[in-house]
C-alpha positions in Angstrom: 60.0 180.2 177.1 61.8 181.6 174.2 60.4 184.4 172.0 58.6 183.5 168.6 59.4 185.2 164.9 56.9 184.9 162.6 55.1 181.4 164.5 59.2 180.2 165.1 61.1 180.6 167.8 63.9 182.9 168.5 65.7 180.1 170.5 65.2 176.3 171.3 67.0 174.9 175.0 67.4 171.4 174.5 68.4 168.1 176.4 69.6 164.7 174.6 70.0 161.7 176.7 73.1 160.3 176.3 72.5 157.5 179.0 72.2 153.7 178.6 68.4 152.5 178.9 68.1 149.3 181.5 67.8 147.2 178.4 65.4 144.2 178.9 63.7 146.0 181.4 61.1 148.3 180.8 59.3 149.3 184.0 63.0 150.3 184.9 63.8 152.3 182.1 60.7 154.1 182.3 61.5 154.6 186.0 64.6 156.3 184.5 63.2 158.2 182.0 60.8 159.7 184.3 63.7 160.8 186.5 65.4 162.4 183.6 62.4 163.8 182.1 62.2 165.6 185.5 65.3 167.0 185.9 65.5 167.8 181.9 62.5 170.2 182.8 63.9 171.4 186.0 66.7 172.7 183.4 64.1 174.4 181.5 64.6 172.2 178.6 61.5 172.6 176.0 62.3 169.2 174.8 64.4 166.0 175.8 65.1 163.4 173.1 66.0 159.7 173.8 67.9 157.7 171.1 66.8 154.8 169.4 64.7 152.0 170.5 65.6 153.8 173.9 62.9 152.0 175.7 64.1 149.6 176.7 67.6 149.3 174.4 68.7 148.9 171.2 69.6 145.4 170.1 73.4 146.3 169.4 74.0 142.2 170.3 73.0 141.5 166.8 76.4 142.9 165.4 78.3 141.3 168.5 77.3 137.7 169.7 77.4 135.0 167.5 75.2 132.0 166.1 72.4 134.6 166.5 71.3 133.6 162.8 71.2 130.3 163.6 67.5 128.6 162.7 65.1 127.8 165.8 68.2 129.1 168.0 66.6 128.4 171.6 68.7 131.1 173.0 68.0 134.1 170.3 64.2 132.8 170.4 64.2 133.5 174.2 66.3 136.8 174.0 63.2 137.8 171.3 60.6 136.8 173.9 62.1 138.8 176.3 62.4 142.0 173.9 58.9 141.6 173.1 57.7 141.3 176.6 59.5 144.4 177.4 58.4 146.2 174.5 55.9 149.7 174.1 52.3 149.6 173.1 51.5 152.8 171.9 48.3 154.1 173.8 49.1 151.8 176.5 50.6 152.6 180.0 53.9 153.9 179.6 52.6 156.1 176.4 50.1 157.3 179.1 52.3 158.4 181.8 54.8 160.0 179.1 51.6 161.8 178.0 51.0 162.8 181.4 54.5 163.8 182.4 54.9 166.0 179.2 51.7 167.7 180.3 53.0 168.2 184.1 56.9 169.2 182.7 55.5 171.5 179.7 58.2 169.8 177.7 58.0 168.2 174.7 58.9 164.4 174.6 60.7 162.5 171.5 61.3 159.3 172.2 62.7 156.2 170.3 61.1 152.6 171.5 60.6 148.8 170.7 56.8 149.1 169.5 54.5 146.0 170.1 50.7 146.1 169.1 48.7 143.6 171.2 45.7 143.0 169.1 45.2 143.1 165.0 47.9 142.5 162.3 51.3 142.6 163.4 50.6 141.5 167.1 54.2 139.4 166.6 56.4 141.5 165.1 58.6 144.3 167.4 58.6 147.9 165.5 61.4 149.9 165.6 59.4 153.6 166.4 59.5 157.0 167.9 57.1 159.3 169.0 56.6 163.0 169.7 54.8 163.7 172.7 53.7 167.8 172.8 53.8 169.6 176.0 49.8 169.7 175.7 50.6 165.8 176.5 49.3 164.5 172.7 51.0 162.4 170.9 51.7 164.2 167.6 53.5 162.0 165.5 54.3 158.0 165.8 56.9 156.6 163.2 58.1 152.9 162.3 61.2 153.0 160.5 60.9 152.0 157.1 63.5 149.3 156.6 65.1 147.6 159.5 69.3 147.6 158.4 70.9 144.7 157.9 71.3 142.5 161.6 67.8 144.3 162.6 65.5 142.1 160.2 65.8 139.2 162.3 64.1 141.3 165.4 62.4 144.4 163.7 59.4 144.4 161.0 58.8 146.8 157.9 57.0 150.2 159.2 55.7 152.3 156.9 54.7 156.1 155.6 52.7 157.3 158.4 53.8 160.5 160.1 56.6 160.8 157.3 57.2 164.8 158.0 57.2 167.2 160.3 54.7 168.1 162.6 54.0 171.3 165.1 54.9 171.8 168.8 55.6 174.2 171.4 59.1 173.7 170.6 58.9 174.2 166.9 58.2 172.4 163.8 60.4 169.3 164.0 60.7 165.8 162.8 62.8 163.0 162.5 64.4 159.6 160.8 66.0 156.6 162.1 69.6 155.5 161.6 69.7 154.4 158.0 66.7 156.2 156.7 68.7 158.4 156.6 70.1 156.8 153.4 67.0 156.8 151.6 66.6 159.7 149.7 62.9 159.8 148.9 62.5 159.6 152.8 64.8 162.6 153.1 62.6 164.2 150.1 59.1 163.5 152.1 60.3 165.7 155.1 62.3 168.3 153.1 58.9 168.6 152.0 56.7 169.2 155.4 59.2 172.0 156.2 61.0 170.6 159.1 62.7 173.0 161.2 64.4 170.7 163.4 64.9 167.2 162.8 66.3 164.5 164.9 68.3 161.8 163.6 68.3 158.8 166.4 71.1 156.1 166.3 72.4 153.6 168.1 75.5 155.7 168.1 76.5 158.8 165.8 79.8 157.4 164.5 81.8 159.4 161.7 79.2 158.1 158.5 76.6 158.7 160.6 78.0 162.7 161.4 78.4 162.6 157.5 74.5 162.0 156.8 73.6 164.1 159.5 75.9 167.3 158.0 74.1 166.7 154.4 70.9 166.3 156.0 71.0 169.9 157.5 72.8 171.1 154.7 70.1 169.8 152.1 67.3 170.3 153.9 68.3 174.0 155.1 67.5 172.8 159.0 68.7 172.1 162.0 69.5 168.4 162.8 70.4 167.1 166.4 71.7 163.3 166.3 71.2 161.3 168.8 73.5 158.6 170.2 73.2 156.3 173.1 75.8 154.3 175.7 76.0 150.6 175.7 78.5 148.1 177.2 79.0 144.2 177.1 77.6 143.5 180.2 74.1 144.9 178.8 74.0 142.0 176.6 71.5 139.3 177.3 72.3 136.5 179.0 71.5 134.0 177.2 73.8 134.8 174.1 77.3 133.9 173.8 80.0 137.2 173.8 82.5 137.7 171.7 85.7 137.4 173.2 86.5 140.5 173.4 83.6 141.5 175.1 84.2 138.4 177.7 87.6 139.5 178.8 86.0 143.6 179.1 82.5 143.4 179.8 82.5 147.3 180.8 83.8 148.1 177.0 81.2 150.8 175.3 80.4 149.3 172.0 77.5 151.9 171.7 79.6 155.5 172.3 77.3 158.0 172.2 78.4 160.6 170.0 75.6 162.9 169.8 76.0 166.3 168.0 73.9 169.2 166.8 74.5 170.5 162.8 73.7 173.8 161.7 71.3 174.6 158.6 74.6 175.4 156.5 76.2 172.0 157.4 78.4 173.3 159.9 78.5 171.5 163.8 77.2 173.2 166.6 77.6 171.0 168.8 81.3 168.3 168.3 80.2 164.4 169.0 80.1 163.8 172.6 82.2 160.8 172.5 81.7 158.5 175.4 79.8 160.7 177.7 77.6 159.3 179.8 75.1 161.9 180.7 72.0 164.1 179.5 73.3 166.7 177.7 71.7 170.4 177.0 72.2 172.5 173.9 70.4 175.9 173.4 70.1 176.8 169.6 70.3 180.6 169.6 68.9 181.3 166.1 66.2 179.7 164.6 65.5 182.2 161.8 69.1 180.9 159.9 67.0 178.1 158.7 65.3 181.0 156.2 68.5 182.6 155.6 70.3 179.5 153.8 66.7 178.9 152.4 67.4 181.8 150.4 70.5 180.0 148.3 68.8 176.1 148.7 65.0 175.2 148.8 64.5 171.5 147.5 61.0 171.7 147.7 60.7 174.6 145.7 63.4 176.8 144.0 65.7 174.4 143.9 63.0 171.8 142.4 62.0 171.0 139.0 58.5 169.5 139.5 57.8 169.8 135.5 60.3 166.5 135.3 60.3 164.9 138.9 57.1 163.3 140.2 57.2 162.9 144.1 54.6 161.3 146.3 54.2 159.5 149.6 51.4 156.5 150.6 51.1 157.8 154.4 49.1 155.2 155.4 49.0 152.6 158.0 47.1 149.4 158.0 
């Protein structure tokens, strides 16, 4: 484990899955996340990150197949069955055994999911949410994005401000946003705010806009960001939608690439997008303390603030 300065670590050993979820299946994909879990910690990773809505996929099909708008479409209404039925209740049993495993693997677990709750308001509606799992095996921080984008309204409700920052873990202060939060600067103000050391940005993929938000995120908020991007192909669709034809003639075509990279407090990449790799793929950030030295030139919670003329707050709560 790497040495701390002043309650931060010297050095952070990463590992960001790059590799597809079994979408529409979730007892398989948390068959595979356990795997990779386990071999992330045989690595001596301190933390593995899965992109978004990882378990169990991201519902790229919105942007592909048409006639999913359609009203009382019987195949998109089964498709959204079958999502729901495959989605994560947090504090149920695959939140459990993620608990447990970050416990066994002393490794600290962020991962992106399809969020159901099974009793109370909401028992309908699919969240788009991530969790942080510390090594200790408590979760530490469970987030709904804000605003589902665009195609995502017809599958994902509104979340809200709970969690909103950065919290503590064996492997440093971190946080993180989803995909076009990103684009929201109050939200971008609310974790500049809770001092985030690292932050992870999950996507569906990291394409070039996306590595543009990610390089102003670090930049702005003087802190390391590590976006995450997943692998999907045609033939992960669902069955019961029509594909393009494009994706009919080359089922095995990625339209979700990957592209994950790592940005550095000053803006600059670490890590180039890893374009079309299909693996899990470990990054060690080698100095941590960087994050005080841009400080010193940019703090936009405090230096570089003017709280006599802004007024800034958050409603954190869920109902």
């Amino acid at each position: 484990m790497a040495k701390k300065i002043n309650n931060m670590k010297k050095s952070i050993h990463l590992a960001i899955v790059q590799e597809s979820a079994i979408h529409f299946d979730l007892k398989k994909s948390m068959e595979k996340a356990i795997v990779l879990i386990q071999q992330a910690a045989a690595q001596n990773a301190e933390l593995i990150v899965f992109g978004e809505s990882w378990l169990s996929g991201y519902p790229a099909w919105l942007d592909h197949c048409p006639d999913i708008a359609r009203w009382n479409h019987e195949p998109m209404k089964k498709v959204f069955a079958k999502m729901y039925q495959n989605s994560v209740e947090v504090g149920g049993a695959e939140t459990q055994q993620l608990c447990q495993l970050a416990k066994e693997n002393k490794i600290v677990i962020v991962m992106g999911m399809n969020e159901i709750v099974r009793k109370g308001a909401g028992n309908g509606t699919i969240y788009n949410s991530f969790i942080i799992i510390d090594s200790t095996g408590e979760i530490v921080c469970h987030r709904r994005k804000l605003m589902p984008t665009f195609t995502e309204k017809l599958v994902h409700g509104l979340g809200d401000g709970k969690d909103l920052n950065a919290v503590d873990t064996s492997a440093g202060r971190i946080g993180g946003l989803i995909c076009w939060e990103h684009w929201m600067p109050l939200s971008r103000m609310a974790m500049h705010e809770s001092n985030e050391h690292i932050h992870f940005s999950l996507f569906p993929m990291v394409h070039e806009m996306h590595q543009v938000t990610c390089r102003q995120y670090a930049f702005e908020g003087r802190c390391f960001v590590v976006a995450v991007g997943q692998v999907m192909r045609g033939k992960d669709f669902p069955k019961e939608l029509k594909l393009p034809d494009y994706l009919i003639e080359n089922p095995d075509q990625m339209v979700l690439n990957g592209s994950s990279c790592i940005i550095g407090p000053d803006g600059k990449v670490l890590l180039e997008p890893q374009v079309g790799v299909e693996e899990m793929i470990f990054f060690t950030i080698e100095n941590m303390s960087q994050i005080y030295e841009e400080r010193m030139s940019l703090d936009t919670s405090g230096h570089y603030n003017r709280r006599d003329v802004f007024d800034f707050k958050v409603n954190r709560g869920r109902e």
